[in-house]
N, C-alpha and C positions, 0 to 999 in steps of 0.2 A: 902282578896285575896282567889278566889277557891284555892282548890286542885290543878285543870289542869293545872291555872296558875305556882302555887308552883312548880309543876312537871316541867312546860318548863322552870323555874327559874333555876332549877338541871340539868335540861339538857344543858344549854348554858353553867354551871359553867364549865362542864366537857366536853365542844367542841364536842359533839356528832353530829353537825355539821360539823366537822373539822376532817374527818375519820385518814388525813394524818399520826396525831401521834401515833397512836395506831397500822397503816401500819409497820410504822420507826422499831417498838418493831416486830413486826410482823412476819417480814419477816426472820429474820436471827433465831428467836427463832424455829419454825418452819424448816429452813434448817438445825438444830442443831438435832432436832427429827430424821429428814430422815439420816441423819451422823451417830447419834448413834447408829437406828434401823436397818442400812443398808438396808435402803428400807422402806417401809409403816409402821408408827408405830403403827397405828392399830387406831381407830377412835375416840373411849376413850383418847386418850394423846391429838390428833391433838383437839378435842372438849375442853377439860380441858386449855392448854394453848393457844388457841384462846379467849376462854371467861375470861380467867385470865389474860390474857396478857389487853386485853378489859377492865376489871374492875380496874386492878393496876392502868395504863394509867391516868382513871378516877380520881382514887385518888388522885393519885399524882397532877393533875392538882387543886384539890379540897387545899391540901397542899402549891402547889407553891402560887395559889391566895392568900392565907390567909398569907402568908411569905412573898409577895412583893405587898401584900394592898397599901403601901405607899408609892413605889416607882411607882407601876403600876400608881398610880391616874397623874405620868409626861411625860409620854409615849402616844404620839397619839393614838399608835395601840392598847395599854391594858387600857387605861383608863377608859372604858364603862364596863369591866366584873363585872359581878355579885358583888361579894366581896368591889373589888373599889371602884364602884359606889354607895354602901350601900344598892343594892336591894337586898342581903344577909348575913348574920351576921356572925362574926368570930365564935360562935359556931355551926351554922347551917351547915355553908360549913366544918366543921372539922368532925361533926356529920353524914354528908352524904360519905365525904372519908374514914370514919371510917367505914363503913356498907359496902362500895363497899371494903375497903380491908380485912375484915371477909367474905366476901363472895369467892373473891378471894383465900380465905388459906381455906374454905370449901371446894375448889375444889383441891385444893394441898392435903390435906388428902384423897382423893381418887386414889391416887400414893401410894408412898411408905415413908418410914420412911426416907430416903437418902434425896429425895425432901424435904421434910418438913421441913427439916434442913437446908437445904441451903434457905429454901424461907426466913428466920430471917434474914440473912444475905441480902439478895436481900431487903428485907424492909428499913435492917437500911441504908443502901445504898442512896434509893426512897426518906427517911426522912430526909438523910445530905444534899443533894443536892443543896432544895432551900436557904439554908443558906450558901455555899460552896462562892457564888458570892461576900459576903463581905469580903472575908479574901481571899480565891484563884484568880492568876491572870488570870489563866484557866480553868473556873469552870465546863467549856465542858468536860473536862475530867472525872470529879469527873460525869456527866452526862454521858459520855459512859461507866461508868462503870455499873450507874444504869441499862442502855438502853439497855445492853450487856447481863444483866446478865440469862435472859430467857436461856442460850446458856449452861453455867453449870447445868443448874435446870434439862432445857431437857435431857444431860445425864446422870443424875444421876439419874431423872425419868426412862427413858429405861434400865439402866443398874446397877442401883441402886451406882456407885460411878463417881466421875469426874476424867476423865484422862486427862493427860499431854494435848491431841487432842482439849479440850474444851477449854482450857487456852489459848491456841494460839486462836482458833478462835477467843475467846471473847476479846483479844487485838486484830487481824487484825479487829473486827467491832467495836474497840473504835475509830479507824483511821476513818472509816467512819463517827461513830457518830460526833467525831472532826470538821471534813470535811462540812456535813451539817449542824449543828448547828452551824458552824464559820460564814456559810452563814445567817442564821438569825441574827445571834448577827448582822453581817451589815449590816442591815435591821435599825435596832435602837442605830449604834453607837453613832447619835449626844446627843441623848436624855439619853444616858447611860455616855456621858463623862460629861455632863451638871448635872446629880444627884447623879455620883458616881460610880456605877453600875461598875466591873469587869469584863471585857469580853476576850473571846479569840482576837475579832476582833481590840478591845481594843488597846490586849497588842501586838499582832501582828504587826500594824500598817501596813507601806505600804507593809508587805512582807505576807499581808493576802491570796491573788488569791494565790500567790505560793503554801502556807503553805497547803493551802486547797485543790487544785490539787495535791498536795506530798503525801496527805492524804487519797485522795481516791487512787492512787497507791499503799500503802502501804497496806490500805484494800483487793485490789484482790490481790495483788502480796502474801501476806499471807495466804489467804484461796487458792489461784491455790497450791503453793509450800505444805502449811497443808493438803491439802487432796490428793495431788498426789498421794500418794499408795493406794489411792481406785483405780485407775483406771479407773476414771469415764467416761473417754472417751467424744468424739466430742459434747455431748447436753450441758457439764458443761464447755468446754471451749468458745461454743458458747456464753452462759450465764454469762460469765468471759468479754468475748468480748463484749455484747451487755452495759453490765456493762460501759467499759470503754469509750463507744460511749456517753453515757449520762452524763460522768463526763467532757470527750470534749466539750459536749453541753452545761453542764454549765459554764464552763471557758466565753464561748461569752456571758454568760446571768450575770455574775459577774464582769467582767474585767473590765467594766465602774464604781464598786461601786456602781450601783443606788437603791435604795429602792425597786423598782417594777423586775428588775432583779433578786436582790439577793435574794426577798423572793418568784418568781416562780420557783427559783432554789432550795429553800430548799420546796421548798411545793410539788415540783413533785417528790422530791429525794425519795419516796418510790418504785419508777417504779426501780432505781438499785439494791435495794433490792429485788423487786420480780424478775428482770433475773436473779441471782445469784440462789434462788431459785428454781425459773422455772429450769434450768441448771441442777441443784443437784434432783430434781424430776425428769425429764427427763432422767437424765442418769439410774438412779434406778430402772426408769422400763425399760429398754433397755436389763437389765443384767441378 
């Protein structure tokens, strides 16, 4: 096998394809910056946790593969990655998440000692994760914590400690992450009740649509009520708004259950994360 080959073998392992999930981390880590710095954090943060946020992602997916090799090979939709399928080895793919998350904490050391600290913690997180599915019956959660946690790192990055401010956000966007990944998991409930697999949509059952519309309410209704004293004024409520228009939207693309609905709904869900964003930028520079 070339090189070139080898290299697009790395690149499918880590959905470089698949921009979406790296969006999902993206978006709220990034509104966390503009929160903490009250405004522009300067291009150095936004560059560092863009490419960090990018690299972790990677990982992680490098990880999950090599953690559900053998459940992946029962699942239509993962049965063909990399890892599965055996066109990469359970070292290979640990050896290459291991390089993208060294590289990632190369770029954490050019912050501050606050960050650096908390990124140990944001790892051991990223590493429970894909084993959380066998023992928890909500493993989404033990996942919006991962997904969340850019949101403390950013303040502690700007401001060298995490306050009270970051904790709530990072719960109102565990509600989110809940919310979209509920949608995936039923994407592959049959395949997940059929080999065992844990899932929120699982254990939810028929009170899934609900649970996941409640979820994403609970996401704005916690970042509107957490930043009110900023004062941000009409671009972050619009943004709050445009927000809750695409959770509307997914309610009709999930309310039948169907495979092709439920996973256009978790695949565009990073577009509510960039109006909350958009919003929180917007108003920043207004002020």
């Amino acid at each position: 096998m070339t090189l070139a080959q080898r290299f697009a073998l790395w690149l499918d392992l880590v959905r470089w394809d698949r921009p979406a999930g790296w969006l999902l981390l993206l978006w709220p880590t990034l509104s966390a910056l503009w929160v903490a710095a009250h405004g522009f954090p300067g291009w150095h943060l936004i560059a560092v946790f863009t490419l960090g946020t990018i690299l972790m992602r990677s990982a992680g997916c490098c990880l999950n593969d090599v953690a559900d090799r053998e459940f992946d090979r029962h699942v239509k939709r993962t049965a063909q990655r990399p890892v599965t399928a055996g066109r990469i080895g359970v070292k290979e793919a640990l050896a290459v998440g291991a390089v993208l998350a060294l590289l990632a904490f190369a770029l954490v050391l050019t912050t501050n000692a606050a960050a650096v600290a908390w990124s140990f913690a944001a790892l051991a997180v990223a590493v429970i994760y894909p084993y959380a599915k066998r023992v928890v019956s909500m493993p989404q959660a033990v996942l919006g914590v991962a997904f969340s946690f850019g949101i403390p790192m950013a303040f502690a990055a700007v401001q060298s400690r995490v306050p009270l401010l970051a904790w709530v956000l990072l719960l109102g966007n565990l509600f989110w992450v809940l919310a979209y990944d509920t949608e995936y998991a039923m994407v592959d409930r049959d395949d997940d009740l059929r080999i065992g697999i844990k899932t929120s949509a699982i254990t939810l059952g028929r009170a899934d649509v609900a649970v996941v519309l409640a979820c994403y309410a609970a996401f704005l209704a916690i970042w509107w009520v957490a930043l009110a004293p900023r004062e941000l004024g009409w671009p972050f409520l619009l943004g709050i708004a445009a927000a809750a228009a695409q959770a509307a939207w997914h309610w009709r693309l999930i309310r039948e259950r169907t495979r092709e609905g439920c996973f256009q709904a978790f695949r565009l869900n990073h577009w509510v994360g960039f109006a909350v964003f958009s919003g929180i930028v917007a108003s920043y520079s207004l002020k």
